[in-house]
Each structure stands twice: as structure tokens, then as C-alpha cells.
C-alpha positions in Angstrom: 148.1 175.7 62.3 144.7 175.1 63.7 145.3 172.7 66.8 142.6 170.8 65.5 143.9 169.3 62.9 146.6 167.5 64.5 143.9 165.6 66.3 142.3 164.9 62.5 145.8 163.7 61.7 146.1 161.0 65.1 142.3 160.2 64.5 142.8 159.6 60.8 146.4 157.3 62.0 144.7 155.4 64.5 142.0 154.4 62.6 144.0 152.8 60.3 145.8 150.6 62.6 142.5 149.7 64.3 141.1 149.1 60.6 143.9 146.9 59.2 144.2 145.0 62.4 141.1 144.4 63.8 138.2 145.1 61.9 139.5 144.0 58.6 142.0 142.1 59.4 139.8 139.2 61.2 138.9 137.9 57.3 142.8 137.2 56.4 142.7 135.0 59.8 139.3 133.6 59.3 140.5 130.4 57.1 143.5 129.3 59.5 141.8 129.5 63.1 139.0 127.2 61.2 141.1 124.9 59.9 143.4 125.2 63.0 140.3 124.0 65.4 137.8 122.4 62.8 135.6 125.4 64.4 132.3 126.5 62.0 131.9 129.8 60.3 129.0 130.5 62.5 131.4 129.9 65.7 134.2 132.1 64.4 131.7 134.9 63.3 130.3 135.1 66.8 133.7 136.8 67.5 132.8 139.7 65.5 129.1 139.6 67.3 130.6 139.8 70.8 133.2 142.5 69.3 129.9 144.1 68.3 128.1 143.4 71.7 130.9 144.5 73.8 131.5 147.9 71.7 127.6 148.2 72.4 127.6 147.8 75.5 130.4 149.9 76.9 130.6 152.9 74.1 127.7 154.8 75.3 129.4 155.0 79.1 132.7 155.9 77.3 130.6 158.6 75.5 129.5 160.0 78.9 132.8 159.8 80.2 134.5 161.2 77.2 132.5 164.3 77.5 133.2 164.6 81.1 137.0 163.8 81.2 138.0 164.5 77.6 139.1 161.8 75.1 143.1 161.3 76.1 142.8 159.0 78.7 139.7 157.4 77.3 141.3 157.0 74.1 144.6 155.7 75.6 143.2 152.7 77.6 141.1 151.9 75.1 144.4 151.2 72.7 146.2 149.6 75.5 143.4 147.0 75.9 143.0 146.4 72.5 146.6 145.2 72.1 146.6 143.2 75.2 143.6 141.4 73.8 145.4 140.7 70.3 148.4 139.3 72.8 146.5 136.9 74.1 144.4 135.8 71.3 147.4 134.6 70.2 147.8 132.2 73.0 144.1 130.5 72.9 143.6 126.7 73.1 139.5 126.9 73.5 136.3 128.5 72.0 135.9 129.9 75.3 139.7 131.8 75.3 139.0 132.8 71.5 135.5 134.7 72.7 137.3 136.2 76.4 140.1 137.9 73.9 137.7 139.6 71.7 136.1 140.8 74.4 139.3 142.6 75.7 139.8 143.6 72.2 136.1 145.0 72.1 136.4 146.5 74.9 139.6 148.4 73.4 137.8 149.2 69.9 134.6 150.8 72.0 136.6 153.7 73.5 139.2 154.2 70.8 137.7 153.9 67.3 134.8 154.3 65.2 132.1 156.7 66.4 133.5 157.6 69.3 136.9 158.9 68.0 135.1 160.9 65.2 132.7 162.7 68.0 136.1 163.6 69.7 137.4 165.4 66.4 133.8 166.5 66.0 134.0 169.2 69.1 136.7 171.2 67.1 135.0 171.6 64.2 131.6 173.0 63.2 131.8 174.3 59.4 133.9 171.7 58.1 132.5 169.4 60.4 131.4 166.7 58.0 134.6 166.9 56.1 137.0 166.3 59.3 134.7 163.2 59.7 135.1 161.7 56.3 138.8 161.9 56.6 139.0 160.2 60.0 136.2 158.2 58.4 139.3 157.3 55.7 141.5 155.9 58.5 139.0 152.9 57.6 139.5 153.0 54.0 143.6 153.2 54.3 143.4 150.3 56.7 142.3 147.9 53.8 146.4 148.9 52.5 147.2 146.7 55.7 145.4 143.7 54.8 147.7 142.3 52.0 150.6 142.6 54.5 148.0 141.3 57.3 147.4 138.0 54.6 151.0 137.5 54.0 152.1 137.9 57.6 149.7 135.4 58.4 150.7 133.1 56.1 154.0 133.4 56.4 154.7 133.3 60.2 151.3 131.5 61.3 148.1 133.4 62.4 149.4 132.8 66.4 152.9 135.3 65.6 150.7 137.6 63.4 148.2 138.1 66.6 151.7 139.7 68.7 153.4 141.5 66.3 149.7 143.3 65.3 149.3 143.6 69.6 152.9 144.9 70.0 152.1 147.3 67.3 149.0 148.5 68.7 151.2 149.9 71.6 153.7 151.1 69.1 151.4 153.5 66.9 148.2 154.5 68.3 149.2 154.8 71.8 151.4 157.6 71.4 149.0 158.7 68.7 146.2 159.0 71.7 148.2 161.5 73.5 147.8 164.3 71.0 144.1 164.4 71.6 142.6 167.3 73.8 138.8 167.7 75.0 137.3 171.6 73.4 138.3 174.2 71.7 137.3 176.8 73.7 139.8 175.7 76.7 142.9 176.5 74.5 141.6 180.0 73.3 139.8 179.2 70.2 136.3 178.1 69.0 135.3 175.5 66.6 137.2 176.0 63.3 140.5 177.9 64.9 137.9 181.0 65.0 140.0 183.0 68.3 137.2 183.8 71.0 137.7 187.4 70.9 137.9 189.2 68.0 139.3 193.2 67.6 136.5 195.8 66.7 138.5 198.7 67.0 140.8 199.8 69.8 140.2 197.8 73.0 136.6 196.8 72.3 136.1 193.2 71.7 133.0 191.1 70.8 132.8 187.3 70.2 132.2 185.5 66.8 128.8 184.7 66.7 128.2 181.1 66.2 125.0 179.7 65.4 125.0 176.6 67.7 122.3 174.1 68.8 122.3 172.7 72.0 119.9 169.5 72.7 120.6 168.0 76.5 120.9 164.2 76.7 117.5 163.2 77.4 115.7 165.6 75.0 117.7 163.9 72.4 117.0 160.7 73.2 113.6 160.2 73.5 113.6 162.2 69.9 112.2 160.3 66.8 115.0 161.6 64.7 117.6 160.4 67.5 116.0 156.9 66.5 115.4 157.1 63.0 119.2 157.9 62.5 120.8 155.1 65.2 118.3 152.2 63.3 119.5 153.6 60.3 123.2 153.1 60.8 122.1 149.5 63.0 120.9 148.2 58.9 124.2 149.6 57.7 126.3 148.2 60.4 124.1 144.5 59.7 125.0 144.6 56.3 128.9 145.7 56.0 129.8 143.8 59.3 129.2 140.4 57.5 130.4 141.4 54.3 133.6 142.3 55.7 134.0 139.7 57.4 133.3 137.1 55.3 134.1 138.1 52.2 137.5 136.8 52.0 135.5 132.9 52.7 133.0 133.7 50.3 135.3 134.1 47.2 137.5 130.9 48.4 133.7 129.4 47.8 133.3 130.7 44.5 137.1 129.5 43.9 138.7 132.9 43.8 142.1 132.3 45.2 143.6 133.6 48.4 146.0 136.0 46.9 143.2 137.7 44.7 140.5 137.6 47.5 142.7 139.4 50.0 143.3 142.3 46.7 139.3 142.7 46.8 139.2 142.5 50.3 141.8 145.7 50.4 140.2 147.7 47.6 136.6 147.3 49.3 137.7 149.8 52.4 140.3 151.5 50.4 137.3 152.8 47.6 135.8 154.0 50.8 137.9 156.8 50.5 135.7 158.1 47.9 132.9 157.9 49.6 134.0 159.1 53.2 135.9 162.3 52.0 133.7 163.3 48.9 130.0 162.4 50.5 131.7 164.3 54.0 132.7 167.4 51.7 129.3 167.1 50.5 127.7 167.0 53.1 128.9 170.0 54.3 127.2 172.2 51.5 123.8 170.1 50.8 121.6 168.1 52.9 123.6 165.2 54.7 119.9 163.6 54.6 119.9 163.1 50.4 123.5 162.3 50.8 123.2 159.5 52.9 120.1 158.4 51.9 122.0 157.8 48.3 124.9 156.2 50.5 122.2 153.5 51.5 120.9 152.8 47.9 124.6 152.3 46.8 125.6 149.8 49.5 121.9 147.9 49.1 123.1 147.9 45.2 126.5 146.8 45.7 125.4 143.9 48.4 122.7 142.8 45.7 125.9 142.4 43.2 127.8 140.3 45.5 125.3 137.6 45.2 125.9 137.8 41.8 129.7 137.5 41.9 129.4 133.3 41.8 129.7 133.1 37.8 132.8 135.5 38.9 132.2 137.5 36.1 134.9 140.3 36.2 132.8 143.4 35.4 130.3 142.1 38.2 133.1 141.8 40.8 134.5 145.2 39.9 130.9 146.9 40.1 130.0 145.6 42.9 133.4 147.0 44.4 132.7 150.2 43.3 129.4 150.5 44.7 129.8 149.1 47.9 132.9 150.7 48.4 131.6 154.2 47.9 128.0 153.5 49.7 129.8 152.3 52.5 132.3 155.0 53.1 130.0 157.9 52.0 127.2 156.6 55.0 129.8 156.9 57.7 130.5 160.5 58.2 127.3 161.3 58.1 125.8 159.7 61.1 127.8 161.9 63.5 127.4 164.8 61.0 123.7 164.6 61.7 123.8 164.0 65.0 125.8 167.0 65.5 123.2 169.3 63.2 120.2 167.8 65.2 121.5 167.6 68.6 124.5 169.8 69.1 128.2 169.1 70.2 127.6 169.7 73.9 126.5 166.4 74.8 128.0 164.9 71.3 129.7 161.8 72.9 127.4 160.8 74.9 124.9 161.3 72.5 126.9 159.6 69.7 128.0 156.7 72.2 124.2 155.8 72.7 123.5 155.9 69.1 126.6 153.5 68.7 125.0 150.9 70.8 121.9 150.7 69.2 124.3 150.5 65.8 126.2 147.8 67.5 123.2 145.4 67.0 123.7 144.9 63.8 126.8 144.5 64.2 126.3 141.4 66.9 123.8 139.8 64.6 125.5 139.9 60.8 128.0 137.9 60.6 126.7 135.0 62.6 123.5 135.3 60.4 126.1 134.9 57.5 127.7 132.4 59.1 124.8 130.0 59.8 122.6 130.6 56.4 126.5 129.1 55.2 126.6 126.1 57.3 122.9 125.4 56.4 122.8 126.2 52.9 126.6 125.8 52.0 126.5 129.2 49.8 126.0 132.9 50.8 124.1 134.4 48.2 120.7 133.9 50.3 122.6 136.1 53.4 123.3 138.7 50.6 120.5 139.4 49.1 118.2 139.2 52.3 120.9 142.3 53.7 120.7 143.9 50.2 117.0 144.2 51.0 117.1 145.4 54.2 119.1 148.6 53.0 116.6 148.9 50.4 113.9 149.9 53.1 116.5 151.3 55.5 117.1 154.2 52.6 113.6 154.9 51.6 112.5 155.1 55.5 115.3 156.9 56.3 115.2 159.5 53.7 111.0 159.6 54.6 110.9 159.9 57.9 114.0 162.8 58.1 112.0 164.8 55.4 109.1 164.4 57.6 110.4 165.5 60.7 112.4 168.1 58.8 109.4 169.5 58.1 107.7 170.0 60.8 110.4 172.4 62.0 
């Protein structure tokens, strides 16, 4: 089999973990560090923005140095730092120690998840490029099976023993994981795909597979429009799942949803994902990944505007808005790198795709404190989600605009 997809496979794993402990996991441990520390939601939720300003800052140098050194040893720091940060965020006593430990696990997440780890499965594949990224993509989506058991382990041993046994397991699962990952095809005897780089003709005349291939240097690419129509793009998705995520398990404690069914809606959001990551990535791969995302916008602008409709909890509402969000969410995902790579190339991809990331991160940094503070002032959420359900409104009709546009003038 293709080497390639055994780096699919450790991407896919690894994403998980990161996803049930980190990303989503943070909303099952939301409730007991406030009531632990009589901290506000607008304190707590600058976590996630330092996560997000951390990731920002660092994932465009790991994207240089990723396509310089390959992603092993990139890939495997990263991890380790991320579980010494989840170690020690288990020991804090201050505001100050609860921000300094999700900066080490920031740090972690900005070399060995997310954009990053789909641009190093990206390089062994060009076909099926956009399918290999939706199921990677998924790792997300199969991490929401994790938070139940995140939630119970919380509540059962305290949030403090949860923090080390989802550290410890950092070290257990990706870090192994990390070792499986190698930097190009073309350096084990193959090209993109598992295509061999020689091919028999007849006798002992051999040509190459042609390839048709784009190759766009760093700079060229960045002082592109499209580069910058696609990274503010994903920064207005980015603003508008990071908050939801993060505070959604809060928000339905508000609207009196109990714990035990907040944390089910809180899994099925990433899970339904799946949907949208693998099918929109398939997709994508066989009509234009701008229509597709472009739809994955309207769908997640949709499903935030349902959210703020959720407070009669209504059960077709709740399971609507599920559905679309879920799907918007997932289905926008693979298709950042997979343009990225189209426009630009797979030369330069991590770099490339590590830039883009830090202009992503910014909405990342400023969601859920937004959230957090339109709470403490207003003491509901619905204004937070329909302000972000508006802001993907104009992020897909720009988007899809402007892409056409400079499609176009090709």
C-alpha cells in the first residue's frame, strides 16, 4: 500500500486526540475552573484567544521549518509540548498559571494539528488531494466521541486529575503516532498519489508520469489577492466556530439544558462534521472547491443564526441547527488547504499554509472572548450569535465573488 496513507491514518489519529482533548474538550472543563476560581467567562475564554494567538504566532515559522526539515520532528515536539502543558495546567493556583499553560499547550497544537498536519499529508497527494484532507479533517469530527468520556472523567475524578491523565495520554498516542510521518514522496521513489517516478515504455526506455503541477514561490503567493481572500475567509470561520465550541456547553446550562444532554450536543456538533469534511473533500476533488466552500459558509452562517434560536429549546431547532453547523463546519475545512494547494502549489505548501494559519488564528484570539464578554454584559448569548451568523453571511458572498473574479481573469 501506498506509503501515504499511513501518514492519512496517524494524521487522522492524532487529530482526534488533539480534538477530544484540547480543542473540544476545554467546554466540558469550562463550568468547574469557574466555579473552582469564581473566574468570568470572558477570563476563561481568553484561554482559547491566547491558544489562538500563540498557534498564530508560531505556525507560520513551523510552516517554514516543516518544509525545510520535514514534519517528524516538527510534529513530535509539538505533541510533547502539548502534554506538558495539560500537566501543568493541572497544577495552577492563578489567572496568570492558567494563561502560561495554554501557552505551552498552544505552542504544542501550532506544530502538530490543524492546518499544519493536513499540509504535511497534502505533499503525498495531488488527485485525491482534497479527499485525504477531509479525512484527516475527520480526526476533528471523531474527537467529539471523546468528549462524553472527557465530561465524565471530569466529573468524576475532578477537572485537576482529568488535565494528567489527558497529558499522560498525549505522550501515549500521538507521540508514537508522529513518528510515522515522512517529508515527500519523491524521496522514497514515488510521486504524489503512489504514481512510481519511472515508468516502463518498452524495454529499457523509461519516461516520467507527467504531472501537471503549479509552483507559486513564497512571496508571489503572498502578496496575491487570492492568498488573502482565502486566509480572511477561513479568519470569519475560525471567529465563528471557535466561540461556538467553546461555549456551547455554558450556553445550553443558560437555557437550562442539563449537563449530561449539553455534553451529547456538544459531541454530535464535531462528530456531524464528518459529513461535511469527507463528502465536501470528495467533492471537492471533482467540482470547484470555490462553490463548495462557498455553500460550507452559507451552512455554518445558517446553523449559527439557529443557535440563537435554541432558547425556547425547541427540539427540531436544536437538531437543525446541529445539522447545519455540523456539516458547514466540517465541509469548510478541507478546503482551505485544497485551494491553497490548486492556487499556489505544494512546494512551498507549509509555509504557505502556516502564514495563512496566522491570519486564521485572529479569529480565533477574538471569538470567544467577544462571546464571553457580550455574556457578562448582557447575561445571554443570542446577540454574540447572531452578530457571527452575520459575519459568515458576507464572508460567503465575498468569498465566492472575489474567487470567481480572480478566477476569471486567468
Amino acid at each position: 500500500m501506498f506509503y501515504g496513507w499511513y501518514i492519512v491514518g496517524a494524521g487522522c489519529l492524532i487529530s482526534v486526540y488533539f480534538s477530544g482533548s484540547v480543542f473540544l474538550g476545554f467546554t466540558a472543563a469550562f463550568e468547574p475552573i469557574a466555579n473552582e476560581f469564581g473566574w468570568s467567562y470572558t477570563q476563561i475564554s481568553f484561554a482559547a484567544s491566547l491558544r489562538g494567538l500563540e498557534s498564530g504566532l508560531l505556525v507560520a515559522v513551523a510552516g517554514m521549518l516543516m518544509d525545510r526539515w520535514g514534519p517528524r520532528r516538527i510534529l513530535f515536539l509539538g505533541i510533547f509540548i502539548s502534554g506538558l502543558g495539560l500537566i501543568l495546567l493541572s497544577r495552577i493556583s492563578s489567572l496568570a498559571m492558567f494563561y502560561a499553560s495554554f501557552v505551552l499547550v498552544a505552542t504544542g497544537m501550532s506544530t502538530a494539528a490543524g492546518s499544519l498536519l493536513m499540509a504535511a499529508v497534502a505533499k503525498w497527494f495531488r488527485k485525491q488531494a482534497g479527499l485525504v484532507m477531509g479525512l484527516v479533517a475527520s480526526g476533528v469530527s471523531f474527537g467529539g466521541l471523546l468528549l462524553p468520556l472527557v465530561t465524565v472523567i471530569i466529573d468524576t475524578f475532578g477537572w485537576r486529575q482529568a488535565m494528567i491523565i489527558m497529558g499522560l495520554g498525549m505522550w501515549s498516542i500521538p507521540l508514537p503516532l508522529s513518528l510515522l510521518f515522512r517529508h515527500k514522496p519523491e524521496q522514497y521513489g514515488y510521486l504524489p498519489d503512489g504514481e512510481e517516478v519511472r515508468s516502463a515504455l518498452d524495454d529499457d526506455h523509461f519516461t516520467p508520469p507527467r504531472a501537471e503541477e503549479v509552483h507559486v514561490g513564497t512571496k508571489s503567493a503572498l502578496t496575491s489577492l487570492t492568498f488573502w481572500i482565502i486566509a480572511i475567509a477561513s479568519l470569519c470561520h475560525m471567529l465563528t466556530v471557535t466561540p461556538v465550541m467553546t461555549h456551547i456547553m455554558p450556553y445550553l446550562s443558560t437555557i437550562d439544558i442539563e449537563r449530561s444532554t449539553a455534553s451529547l450536543i456538544a459531541s454530535a456538533l464535531p462528530v456531524l462534521t464528518i459529513v461535511g469534511r469527507v463528502g465536501f473533500g470528495w467533492l471537492g476533488d471533482r467540482v470547484d472547491k470555490r462553490a463548495i466552500a462557498a455553500l460550507a459558509f452559507a451552512l455554518t452562517s445558517l446553523g449559527v443564526l439557529l443557535l440563537g434560536y435554541t432558547a425556547n429549546r425547541q427540539t427540531w431547532v436544536i437538531v437543525v441547527f446541529v445539522i447545519f453547523f455540523s456539516v458547514g463546519w466540517g465541509g469548510a475545512v478541507p478546503m482551505f488547504s485544497g485551494l491553497l494547494r490548486e492556487y499556489f502549489g505544494r512546494e512551498r505548501l507549509g509555509t504557505i499554509v502556516g502564514c495563512a494559519g496566522s491570519v486564521m488564528m485572529v479569529g480565533q484570539i477574538a471569538g470567544p472572548p467577544l462571546a464571553g464578554w457580550i455574556f457578562d454584559n448582557y447575561a445571554y448569548y443570542q446577540p454574540a450569535w447572531y452578530l457571527f451568523a452575520g459575519v459568515m453571511g458576507v464572508a460567503t458572498i465575498l468569498f465566492y465573488a472575489l474567487l470567481r473574479h480572480r478566477a476569471a481573469q486567468k
